[in-house]
TIVODO-97413 format. One record per residue (C-alpha): x, y, z. Coordinates in steps of 0.5 Angstrom, whole numbers. Each point is the difference from the previous one (the first is absolute). Layout:
{px: X	py: Y	pz: Z}
...
This chain:
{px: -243	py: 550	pz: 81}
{px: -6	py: -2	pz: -3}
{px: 5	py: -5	pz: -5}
{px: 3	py: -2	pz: 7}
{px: -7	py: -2	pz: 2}
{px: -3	py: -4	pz: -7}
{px: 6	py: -3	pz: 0}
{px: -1	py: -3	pz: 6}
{px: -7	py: -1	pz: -1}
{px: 2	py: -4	pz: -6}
{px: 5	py: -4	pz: 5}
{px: -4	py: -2	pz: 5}
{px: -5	py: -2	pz: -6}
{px: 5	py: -6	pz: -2}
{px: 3	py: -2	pz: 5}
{px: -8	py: -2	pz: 2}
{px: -1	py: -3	pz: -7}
{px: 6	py: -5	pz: 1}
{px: -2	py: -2	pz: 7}
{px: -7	py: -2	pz: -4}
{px: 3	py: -3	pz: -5}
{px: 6	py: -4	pz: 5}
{px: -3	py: -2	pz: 6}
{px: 4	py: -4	pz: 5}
{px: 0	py: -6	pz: 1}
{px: 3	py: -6	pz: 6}
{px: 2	py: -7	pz: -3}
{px: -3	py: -4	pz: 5}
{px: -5	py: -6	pz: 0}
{px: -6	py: -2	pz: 2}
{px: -1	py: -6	pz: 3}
{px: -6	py: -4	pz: -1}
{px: -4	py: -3	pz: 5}
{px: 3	py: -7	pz: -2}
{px: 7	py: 2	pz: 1}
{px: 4	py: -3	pz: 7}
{px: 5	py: 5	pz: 2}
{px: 6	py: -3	pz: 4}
{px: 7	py: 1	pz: 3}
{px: 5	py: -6	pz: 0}
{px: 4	py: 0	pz: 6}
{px: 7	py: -5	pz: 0}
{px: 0	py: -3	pz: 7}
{px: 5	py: -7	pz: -2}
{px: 5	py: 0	pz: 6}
{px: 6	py: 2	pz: -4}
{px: 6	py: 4	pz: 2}
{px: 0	py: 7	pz: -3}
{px: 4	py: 0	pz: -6}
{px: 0	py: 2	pz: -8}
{px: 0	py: -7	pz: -2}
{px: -7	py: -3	pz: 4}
{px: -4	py: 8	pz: -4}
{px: -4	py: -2	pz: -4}
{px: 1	py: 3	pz: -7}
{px: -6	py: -2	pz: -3}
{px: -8	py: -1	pz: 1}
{px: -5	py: -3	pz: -4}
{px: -8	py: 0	pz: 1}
{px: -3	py: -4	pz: -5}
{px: 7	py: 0	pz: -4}
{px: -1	py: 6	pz: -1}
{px: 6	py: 5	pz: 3}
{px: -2	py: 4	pz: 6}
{px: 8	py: 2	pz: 2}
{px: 7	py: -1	pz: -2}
{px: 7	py: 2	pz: 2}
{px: -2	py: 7	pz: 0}
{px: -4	py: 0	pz: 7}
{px: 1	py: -6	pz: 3}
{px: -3	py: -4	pz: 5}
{px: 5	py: -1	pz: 6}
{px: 1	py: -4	pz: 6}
{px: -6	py: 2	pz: 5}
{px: -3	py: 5	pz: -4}
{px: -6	py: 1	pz: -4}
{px: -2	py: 3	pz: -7}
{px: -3	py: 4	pz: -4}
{px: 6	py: 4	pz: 3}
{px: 1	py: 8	pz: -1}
{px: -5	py: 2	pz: 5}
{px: -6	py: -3	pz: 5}
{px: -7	py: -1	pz: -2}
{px: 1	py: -3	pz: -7}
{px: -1	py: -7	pz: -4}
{px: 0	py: -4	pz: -4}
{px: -6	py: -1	pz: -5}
{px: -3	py: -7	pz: -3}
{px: -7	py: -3	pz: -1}
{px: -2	py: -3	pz: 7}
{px: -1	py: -8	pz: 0}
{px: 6	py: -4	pz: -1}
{px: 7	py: 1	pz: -2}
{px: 7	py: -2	pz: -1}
{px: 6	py: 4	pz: 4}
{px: 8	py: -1	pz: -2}
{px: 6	py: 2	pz: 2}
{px: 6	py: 0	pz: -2}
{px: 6	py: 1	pz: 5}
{px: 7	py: 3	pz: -1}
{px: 2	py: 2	pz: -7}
{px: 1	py: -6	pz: -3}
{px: -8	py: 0	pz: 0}
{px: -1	py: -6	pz: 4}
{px: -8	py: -3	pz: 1}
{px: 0	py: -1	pz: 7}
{px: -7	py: 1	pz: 1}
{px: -7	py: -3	pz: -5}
{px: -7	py: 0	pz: 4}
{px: -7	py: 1	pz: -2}
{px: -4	py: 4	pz: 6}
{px: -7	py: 3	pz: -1}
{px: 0	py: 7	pz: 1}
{px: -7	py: 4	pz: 1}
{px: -2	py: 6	pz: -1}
{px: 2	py: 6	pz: 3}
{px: 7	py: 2	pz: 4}
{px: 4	py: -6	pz: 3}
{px: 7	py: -1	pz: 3}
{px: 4	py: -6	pz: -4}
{px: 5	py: -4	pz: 5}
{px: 5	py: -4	pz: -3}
{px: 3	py: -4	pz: 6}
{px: 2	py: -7	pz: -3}
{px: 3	py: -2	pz: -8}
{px: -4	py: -6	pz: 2}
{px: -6	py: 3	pz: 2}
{px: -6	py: 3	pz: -2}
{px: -1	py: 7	pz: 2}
{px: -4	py: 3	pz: 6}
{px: -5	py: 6	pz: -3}
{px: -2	py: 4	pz: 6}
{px: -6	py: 7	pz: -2}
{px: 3	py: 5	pz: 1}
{px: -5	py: 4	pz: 3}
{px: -1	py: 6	pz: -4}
{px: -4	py: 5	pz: 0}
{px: 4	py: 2	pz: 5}
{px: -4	py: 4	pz: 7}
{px: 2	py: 6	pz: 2}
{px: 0	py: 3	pz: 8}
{px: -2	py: 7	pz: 0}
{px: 1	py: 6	pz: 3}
{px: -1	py: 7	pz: 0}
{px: 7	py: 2	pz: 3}
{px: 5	py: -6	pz: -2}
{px: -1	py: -7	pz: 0}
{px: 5	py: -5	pz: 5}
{px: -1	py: -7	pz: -4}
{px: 4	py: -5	pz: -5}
{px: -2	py: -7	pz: -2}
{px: 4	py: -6	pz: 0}
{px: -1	py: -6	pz: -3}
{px: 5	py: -6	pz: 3}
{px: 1	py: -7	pz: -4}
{px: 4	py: -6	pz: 2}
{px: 4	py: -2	pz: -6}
{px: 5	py: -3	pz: 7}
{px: 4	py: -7	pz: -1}
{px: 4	py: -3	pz: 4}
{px: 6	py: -4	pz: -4}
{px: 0	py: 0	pz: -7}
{px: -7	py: -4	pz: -3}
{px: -3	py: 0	pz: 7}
{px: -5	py: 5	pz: 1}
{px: -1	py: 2	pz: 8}
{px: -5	py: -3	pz: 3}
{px: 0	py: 7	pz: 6}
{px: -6	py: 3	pz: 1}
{px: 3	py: 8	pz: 0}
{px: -4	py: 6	pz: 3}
{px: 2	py: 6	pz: -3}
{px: 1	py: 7	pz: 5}
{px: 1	py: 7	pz: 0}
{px: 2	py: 5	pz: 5}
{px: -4	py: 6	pz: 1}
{px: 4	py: 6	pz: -1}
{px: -5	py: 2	pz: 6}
{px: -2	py: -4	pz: 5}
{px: 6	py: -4	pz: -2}
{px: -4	py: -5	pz: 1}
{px: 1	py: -8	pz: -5}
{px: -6	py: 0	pz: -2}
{px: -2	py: -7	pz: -6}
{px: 0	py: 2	pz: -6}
{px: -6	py: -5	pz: -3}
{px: 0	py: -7	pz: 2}
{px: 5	py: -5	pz: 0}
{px: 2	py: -3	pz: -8}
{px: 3	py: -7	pz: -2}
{px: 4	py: 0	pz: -6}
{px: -3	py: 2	pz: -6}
{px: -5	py: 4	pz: 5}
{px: -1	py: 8	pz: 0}
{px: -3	py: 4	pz: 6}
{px: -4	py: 6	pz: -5}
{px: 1	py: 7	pz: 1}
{px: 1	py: 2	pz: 6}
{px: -1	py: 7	pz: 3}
{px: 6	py: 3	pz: 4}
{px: 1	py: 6	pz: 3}
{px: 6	py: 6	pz: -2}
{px: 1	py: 6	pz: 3}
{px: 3	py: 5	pz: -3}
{px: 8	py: 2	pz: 1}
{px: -1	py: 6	pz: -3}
{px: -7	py: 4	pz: 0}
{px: 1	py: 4	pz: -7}
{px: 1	py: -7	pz: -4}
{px: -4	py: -5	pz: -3}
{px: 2	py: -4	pz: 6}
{px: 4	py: -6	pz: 2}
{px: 4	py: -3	pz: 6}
{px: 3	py: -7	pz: 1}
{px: -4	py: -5	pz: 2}
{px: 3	py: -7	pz: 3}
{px: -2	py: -6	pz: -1}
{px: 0	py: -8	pz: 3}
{px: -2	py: -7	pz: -1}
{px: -2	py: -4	pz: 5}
{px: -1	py: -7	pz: 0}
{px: -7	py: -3	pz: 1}
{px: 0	py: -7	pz: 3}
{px: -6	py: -7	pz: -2}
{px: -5	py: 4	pz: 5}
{px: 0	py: 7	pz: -3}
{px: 4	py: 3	pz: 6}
{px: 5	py: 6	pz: -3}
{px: 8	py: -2	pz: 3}
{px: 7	py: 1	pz: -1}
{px: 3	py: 4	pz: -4}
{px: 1	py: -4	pz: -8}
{px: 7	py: -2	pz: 0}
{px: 4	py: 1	pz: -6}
{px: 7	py: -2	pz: -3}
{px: 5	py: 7	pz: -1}
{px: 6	py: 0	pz: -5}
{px: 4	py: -3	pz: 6}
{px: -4	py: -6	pz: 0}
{px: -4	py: 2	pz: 7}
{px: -7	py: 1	pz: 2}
{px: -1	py: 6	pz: 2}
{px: -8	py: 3	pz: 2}
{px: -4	py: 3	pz: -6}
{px: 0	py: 7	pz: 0}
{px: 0	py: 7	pz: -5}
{px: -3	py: 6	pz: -2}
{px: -2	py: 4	pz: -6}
{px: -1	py: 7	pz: -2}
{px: -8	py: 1	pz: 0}
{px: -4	py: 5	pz: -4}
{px: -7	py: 2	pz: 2}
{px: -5	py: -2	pz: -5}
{px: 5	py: -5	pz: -4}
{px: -1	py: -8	pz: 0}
{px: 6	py: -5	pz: 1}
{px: 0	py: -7	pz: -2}
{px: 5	py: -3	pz: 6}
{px: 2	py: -7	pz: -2}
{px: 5	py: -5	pz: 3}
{px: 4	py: -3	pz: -4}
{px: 7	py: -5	pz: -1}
{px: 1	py: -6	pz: 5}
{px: 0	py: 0	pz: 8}
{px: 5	py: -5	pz: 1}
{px: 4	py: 1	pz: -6}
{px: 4	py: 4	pz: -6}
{px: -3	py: 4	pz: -3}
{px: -2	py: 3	pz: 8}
{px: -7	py: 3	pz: 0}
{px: -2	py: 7	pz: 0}
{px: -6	py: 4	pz: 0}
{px: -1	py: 4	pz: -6}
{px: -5	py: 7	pz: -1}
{px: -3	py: 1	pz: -7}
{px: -5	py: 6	pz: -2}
{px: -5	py: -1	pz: -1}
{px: -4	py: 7	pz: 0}
């Protein structure tokens, strides 16, 4: 027995001298204070194809993303995961694109970029991107029991035929799952144009959870004086309009970027798209 015991003793001894001697270490990156942090998002009015992906992204000539994760059609990157970007020191940059596998340049600008978190929104090959904060740190609602809060952000990226910006003024609305009351999310965005976050509530389908329910969500038009009117009229796959409206499955204490897309009167028809952000 008392060999058994110096045994494990001598045991316990190097284990615990190797942990010293191999600590473990986390191959990340610390940003310093001059460095901007950014996700680049692909809002040009294209149809959902292989061939309109772009397979390759440089920031300042240098290479940020290939073929292997590529930026596709109404989407964003870095992909993978919500709550990552990309990093480059702040001021002035250089952004290309390179669409279809044949590589294509389709896309060249210089945009300032500040210090912080911003969402990059490219919506035009012609056209210099439209940079918005993306309001990080985010806040919290909490409570003692569970919380009944999500964010949406909603973004007017809508054309009306191809190369012609909408000039509708859109006011974005959810339903509350409680009251079933529409109720305006932020106040109404011209193209180009974001409402920032915006609370809305989710109750919990099931209690022991970490809670969600759908959400419904409309767009109305708003007219040269402000008043809030019909239904946003959009294009289907038939080639008639039909009134706005969809919904989403939304979690307590996420946060989405909503954002309108695609061509209201035309091919490829618009829609809105959800991204995670939080």
């Amino acid at each position: 027995m008392k060999i058994s015991k110096y045994i494990s003793l001598v045991l316990i001894t190097i284990i615990a001298m190797s942990c010293d001697k191999n600590e473990i270490e986390y191959n990340t990156t610390s940003l310093s204070d001059e460095m901007a942090e950014f996700q680049l998002h692909y809002f040009v009015p294209l149809t959902a194809t292989s061939s309109n992906n772009i397979y390759q992204i440089k920031i300042n000539d240098q290479l940020y993303a290939n073929k292997t994760s590529p930026l596709t059609t109404y989407n964003a990157v870095p992909n993978g995961s919500v709550s990552r970007f990309y990093s480059v020191k702040s001021g002035e940059i250089n952004i290309k694109l390179y669409k279809g596998t044949d590589l294509e340049l389709v896309y060249d600008q210089n945009v300032t970029l500040n210090k912080g978190k911003q969402n990059v929104f490219i919506y035009d090959f012609n056209k210099l991107p439209i940079v918005f904060d993306n309001g990080y740190p985010y806040t919290a609602n909490t409570t003692e029991d569970t919380d009944s809060t999500a964010y949406v952000k909603f973004y007017n990226f809508l054309y009306e035929t191809e190369g012609v910006p909408s000039s509708l003024k859109l006011q974005y609305q959810y339903v509350d799952p409680g009251t079933k009351e529409v109720v305006n999310l932020g106040s109404p965005v011209s193209f180009g144009e974001t409402t920032g976050w915006q609370p809305i509530k989710v109750i919990k389908s099931t209690y022991n959870s970490s809670g969600y329910c759908r959400i419904d969500y409309k767009i109305k038009v708003v007219d040269e004086n402000g008043n809030v009117g019909e239904d946003l009229l959009l294009w289907n796959s038939n080639g008639n309009y039909v009134n706005y409206s969809d919904y989403w499955k939304e979690y307590i204490g996420r946060r989405y970027h909503h954002i309108i897309g695609g061509m209201r009167s035309a091919k490829p028809v618009a829609s809105v798209r959800q991204i995670t952000a939080l």
